[in-house]
Every structure is written in structure tokens, then in C-alpha cells.
C-alpha positions as CSV (number, residue, x, y, z in Angstrom):
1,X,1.9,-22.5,-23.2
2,X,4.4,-19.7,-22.3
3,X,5.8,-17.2,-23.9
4,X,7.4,-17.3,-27.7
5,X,10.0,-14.7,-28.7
6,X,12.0,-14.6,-32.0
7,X,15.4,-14.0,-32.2
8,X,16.4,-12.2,-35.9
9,X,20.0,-13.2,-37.7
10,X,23.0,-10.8,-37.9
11,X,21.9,-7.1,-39.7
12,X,18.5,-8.5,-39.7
13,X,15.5,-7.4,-38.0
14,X,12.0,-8.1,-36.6
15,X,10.8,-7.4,-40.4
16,X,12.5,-10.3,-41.6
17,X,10.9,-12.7,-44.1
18,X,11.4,-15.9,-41.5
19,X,10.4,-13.6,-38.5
20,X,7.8,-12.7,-40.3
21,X,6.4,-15.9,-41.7
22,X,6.8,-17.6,-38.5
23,X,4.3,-15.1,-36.2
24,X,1.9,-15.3,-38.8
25,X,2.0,-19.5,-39.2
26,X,2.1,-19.8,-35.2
27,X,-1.0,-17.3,-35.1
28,X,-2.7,-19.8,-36.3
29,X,-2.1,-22.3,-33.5
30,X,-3.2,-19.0,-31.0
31,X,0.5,-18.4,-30.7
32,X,1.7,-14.8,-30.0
33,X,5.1,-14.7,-31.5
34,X,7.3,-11.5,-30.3
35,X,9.8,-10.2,-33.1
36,X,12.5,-8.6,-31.1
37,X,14.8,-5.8,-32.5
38,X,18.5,-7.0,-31.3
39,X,19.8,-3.9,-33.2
40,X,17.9,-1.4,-30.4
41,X,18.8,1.5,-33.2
42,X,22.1,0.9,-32.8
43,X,23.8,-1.9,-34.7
44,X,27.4,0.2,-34.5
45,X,27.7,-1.3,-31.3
46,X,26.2,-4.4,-31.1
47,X,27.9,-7.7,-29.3
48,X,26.2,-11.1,-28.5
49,X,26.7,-10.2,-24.4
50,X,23.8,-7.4,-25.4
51,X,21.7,-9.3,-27.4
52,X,21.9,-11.9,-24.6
53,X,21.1,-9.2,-22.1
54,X,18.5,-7.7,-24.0
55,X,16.4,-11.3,-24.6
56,X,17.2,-12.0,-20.6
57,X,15.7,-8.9,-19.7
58,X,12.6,-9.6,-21.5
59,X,11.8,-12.9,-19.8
60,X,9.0,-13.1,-17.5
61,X,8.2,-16.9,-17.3
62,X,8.6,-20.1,-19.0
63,X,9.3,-19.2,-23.1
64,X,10.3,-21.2,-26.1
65,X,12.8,-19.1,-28.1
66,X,13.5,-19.4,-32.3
67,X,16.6,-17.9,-33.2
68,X,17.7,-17.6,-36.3
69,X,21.3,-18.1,-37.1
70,X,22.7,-15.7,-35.1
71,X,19.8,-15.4,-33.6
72,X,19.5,-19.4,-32.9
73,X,23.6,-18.8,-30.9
74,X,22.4,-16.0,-28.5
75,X,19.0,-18.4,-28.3
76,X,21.9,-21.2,-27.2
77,X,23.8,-18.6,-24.5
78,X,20.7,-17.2,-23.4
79,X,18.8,-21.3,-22.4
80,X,22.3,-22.0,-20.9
81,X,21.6,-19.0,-18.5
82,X,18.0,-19.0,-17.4
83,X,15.8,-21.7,-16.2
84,X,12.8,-19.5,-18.0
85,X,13.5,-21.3,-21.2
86,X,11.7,-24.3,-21.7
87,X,12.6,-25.4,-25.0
88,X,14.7,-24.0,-27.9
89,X,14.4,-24.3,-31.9
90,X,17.5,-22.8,-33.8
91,X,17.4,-22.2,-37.7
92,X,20.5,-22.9,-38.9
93,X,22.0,-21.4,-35.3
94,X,25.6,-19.6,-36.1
95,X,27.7,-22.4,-34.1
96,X,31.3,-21.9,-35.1
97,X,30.7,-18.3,-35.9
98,X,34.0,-16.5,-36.0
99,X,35.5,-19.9,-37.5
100,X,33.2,-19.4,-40.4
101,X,32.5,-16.2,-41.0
102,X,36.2,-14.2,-40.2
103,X,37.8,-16.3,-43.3
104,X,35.5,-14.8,-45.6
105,X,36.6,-11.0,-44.6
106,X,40.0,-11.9,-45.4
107,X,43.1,-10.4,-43.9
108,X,42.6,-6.9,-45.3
109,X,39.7,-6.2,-43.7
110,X,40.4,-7.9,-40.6
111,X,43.3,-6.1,-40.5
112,X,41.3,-2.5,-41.0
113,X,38.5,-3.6,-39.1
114,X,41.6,-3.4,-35.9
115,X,43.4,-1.0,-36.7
116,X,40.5,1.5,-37.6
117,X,38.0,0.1,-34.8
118,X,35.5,-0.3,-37.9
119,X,34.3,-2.7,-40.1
120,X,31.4,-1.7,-43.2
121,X,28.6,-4.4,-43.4
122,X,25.5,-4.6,-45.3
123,X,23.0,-4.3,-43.2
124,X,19.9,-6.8,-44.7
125,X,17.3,-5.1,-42.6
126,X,17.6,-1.8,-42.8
127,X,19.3,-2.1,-46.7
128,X,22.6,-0.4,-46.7
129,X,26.0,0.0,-45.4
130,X,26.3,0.3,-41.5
131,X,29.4,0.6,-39.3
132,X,30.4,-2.3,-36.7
133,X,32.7,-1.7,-33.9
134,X,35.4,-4.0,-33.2
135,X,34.3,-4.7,-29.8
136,X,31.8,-6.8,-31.6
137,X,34.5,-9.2,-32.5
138,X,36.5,-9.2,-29.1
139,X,33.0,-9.8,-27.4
140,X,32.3,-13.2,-29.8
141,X,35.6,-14.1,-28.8
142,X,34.9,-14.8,-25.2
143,X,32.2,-17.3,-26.2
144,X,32.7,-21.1,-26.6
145,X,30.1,-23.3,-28.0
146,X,31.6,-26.4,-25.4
147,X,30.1,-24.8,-22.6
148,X,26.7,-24.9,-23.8
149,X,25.6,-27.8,-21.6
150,X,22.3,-27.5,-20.1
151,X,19.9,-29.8,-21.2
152,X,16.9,-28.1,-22.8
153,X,15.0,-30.0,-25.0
154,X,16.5,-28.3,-28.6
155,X,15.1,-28.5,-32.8
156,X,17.9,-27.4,-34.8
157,X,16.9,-27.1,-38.3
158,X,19.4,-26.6,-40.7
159,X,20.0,-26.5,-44.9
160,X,22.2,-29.0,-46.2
161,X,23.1,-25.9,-49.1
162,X,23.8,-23.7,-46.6
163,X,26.5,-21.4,-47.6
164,X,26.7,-19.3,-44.6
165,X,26.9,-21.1,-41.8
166,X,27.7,-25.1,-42.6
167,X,25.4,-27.9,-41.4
168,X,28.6,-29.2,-40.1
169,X,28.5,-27.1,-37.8
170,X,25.1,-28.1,-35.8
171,X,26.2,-31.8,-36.8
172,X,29.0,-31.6,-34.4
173,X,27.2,-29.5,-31.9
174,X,24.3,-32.2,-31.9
175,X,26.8,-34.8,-31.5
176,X,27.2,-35.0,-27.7
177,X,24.1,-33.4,-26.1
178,X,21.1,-36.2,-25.9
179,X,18.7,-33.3,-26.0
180,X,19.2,-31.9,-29.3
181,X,17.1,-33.2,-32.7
182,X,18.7,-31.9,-35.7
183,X,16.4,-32.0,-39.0
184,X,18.9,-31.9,-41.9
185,X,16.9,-29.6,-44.9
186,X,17.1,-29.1,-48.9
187,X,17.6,-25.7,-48.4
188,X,20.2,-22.5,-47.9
189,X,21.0,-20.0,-45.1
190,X,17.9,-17.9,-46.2
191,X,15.4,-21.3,-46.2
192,X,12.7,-19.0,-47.7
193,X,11.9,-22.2,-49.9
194,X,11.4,-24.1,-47.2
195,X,8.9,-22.7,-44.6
196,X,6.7,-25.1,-44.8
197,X,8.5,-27.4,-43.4
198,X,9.8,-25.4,-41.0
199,X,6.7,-24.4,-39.7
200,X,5.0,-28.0,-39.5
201,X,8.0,-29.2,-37.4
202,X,8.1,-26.1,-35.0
203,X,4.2,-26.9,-34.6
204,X,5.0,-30.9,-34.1
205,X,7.7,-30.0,-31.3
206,X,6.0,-27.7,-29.4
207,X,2.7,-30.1,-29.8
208,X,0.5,-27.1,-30.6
């Protein structure tokens, strides 16, 4: 069977409702889920190179990852790296992430978020305001989703409401790589109303 590990959205954590859910739905099928903590008490300086880092250190043998958004893009970087991962499922995975999400900071606070090496975001798991360095931003840069190209078998399962990340966005990912199964959902970024779904189609792909 392997290992699982779950992989929490941006300020998210381990607690989260879909992290959550999950390990308790995949108990049932004998599944031992691990929640990881990508913010490792310090969310100032967090960058997808140490999330990615953090996850590879972790493996041990063949493991299916669940990433959540973007969760579900380090999940992408981290298969592309390591022959550990045997099979991937990505809820509404952050492809196109600075193309989406920079636009809704708008110039301002791009423009303070360089100049003072800080940017305030609300941090969803730990419920207030934390402090994000820039480097997280010229890190994400030096990612491009057209070099994720190895062929493990992939469930991408995505909201057609979403207002965070657009389905668009794992459309076109989908669109060239054979290996990927995209479920399209009636739901939003936070797919809280749809985890029953969700769960019966992890369980169905992983044949548990």
C-alpha cells in the first residue's frame, strides 16, 4: 500500500478541515494518512523549494501524495523529482500560481511587499496576520509548470466555482500529459461541500 502524506494549502495547516476529513475517511480503508506542517513554525520564511525539501525528506518508500492547492503544486514538483511517488491526487493544485494570485494584491502591495521585503497575509490556520518574506515570491518565480513531465499516474479534482485558483488552470495542465484524470466538481476553492465526493474518488483511484 505505501505510504500517504498530506500536503496543506497556503497559511493552512495539518488542522485543516480537508486534511482533516481526509485522514479520518481513509482510516477507514486502514489508511494512515500523515498531515504534514509545511509552515515548520515559521511561515515568515516559507518558499515552495522548502516545502519541496521538507516532503522529500520525509520519504521512505513508495507514497501517494494529496496536496491541496498549494499543496497539490509542491505535490506536482515533489513526483517530478522522486521515483518514491507512486501516484498523485491534487485538490484544486495552485497551477498558474503567481499568474493568479499576484493580480489580486495589486500594485501597491506588490510594490511594498519589494520594497519593504514584507507582505501581511492572513494566515487561515493559525487565524491572524503573519509576515511573508519576499524571497517567497522570487523563489515561485523559478518554477514553471511546463516542466512537470514525469508520468505518474495523477487525480486532479477541481471546483468549477472556484474562485481562487481557476479550473482553467488544471484544464490546460491536463491537456498534454496522458497520465492526468481531471474530475471537474460543483464546488469552490474550500470544497468543504463536497467531500464526499472527494473521498469516494480518492478511494476508487487508489483501489482501496
Amino acid at each position: 500500500m505505501g505510504d500517504y502524506i498530506y500536503l496543506h494549502g497556503f497559511a493552512s495547516g495539518p488542522q485543516s478541515y480537508k486534511g482533516q476529513w481526509l485522514r479520518s475517511h481513509l482510516q477507514l480503508h486502514g489508511v494512515d494518512l500523515q498531515l504534514l506542517d509545511l509552515n515548520q513554525g515559521d511561515f515568515a520564511h516559507l518558499t515552495l523549494t522548502r516545502q519541496i525539501h521538507q516532503v522529500l525528506d520525509q520519504l521512505q518508500g513508495p507514497t501517494t501524495l494529496i496536496g491541496s492547492s498549494l499543496g497539490g503544486l509542491t505535490a506536482a514538483w515533489i513526483a517530478q523529482r522522486s521515483a518514491h511517488i507512486q501516484r498523485l491526487i491534487l485538490l484544486a493544485p495552485a497551477f498558474q500560481f503567481l499568474q493568479q494570485w499576484l493580480p489580486r494584491l495589486g500594485p501597491e502591495q506588490l510594490h511594498e511587499w519589494e520594497t519593504s521585503g514584507w507582505l501581511s497575509i492572513y494566515h487561515y490556520g493559525w487565524q491572524r496576520q503573519e509576515r511573508l518574506h519576499h524571497q517567497f515570491l522570487t523563489d515561485a518565480q523559478r518554477y514553471h509548470d511546463s516542466q512537470l513531465n514525469r508520468p505518474v499516474p495523477t487525480l486532479i479534482l477541481h471546483g468549477n466555482r472556484d474562485e481562487v485558483i481557476n479550473i482553467q488552470a488544471s484544464q490546460r495542465h491536463g491537456a498534454h500529459r496522458p497520465w492526468i484524470t481531471l474530475q471537474d466538481l460543483d464546488t469552490d476553492h474550500g470544497m468543504a461541500d463536497a467531500m464526499e465526493v472527494i473521498g469516494q474518488a480518492i478511494t476508487d483511484f487508489c483501489q482501496l
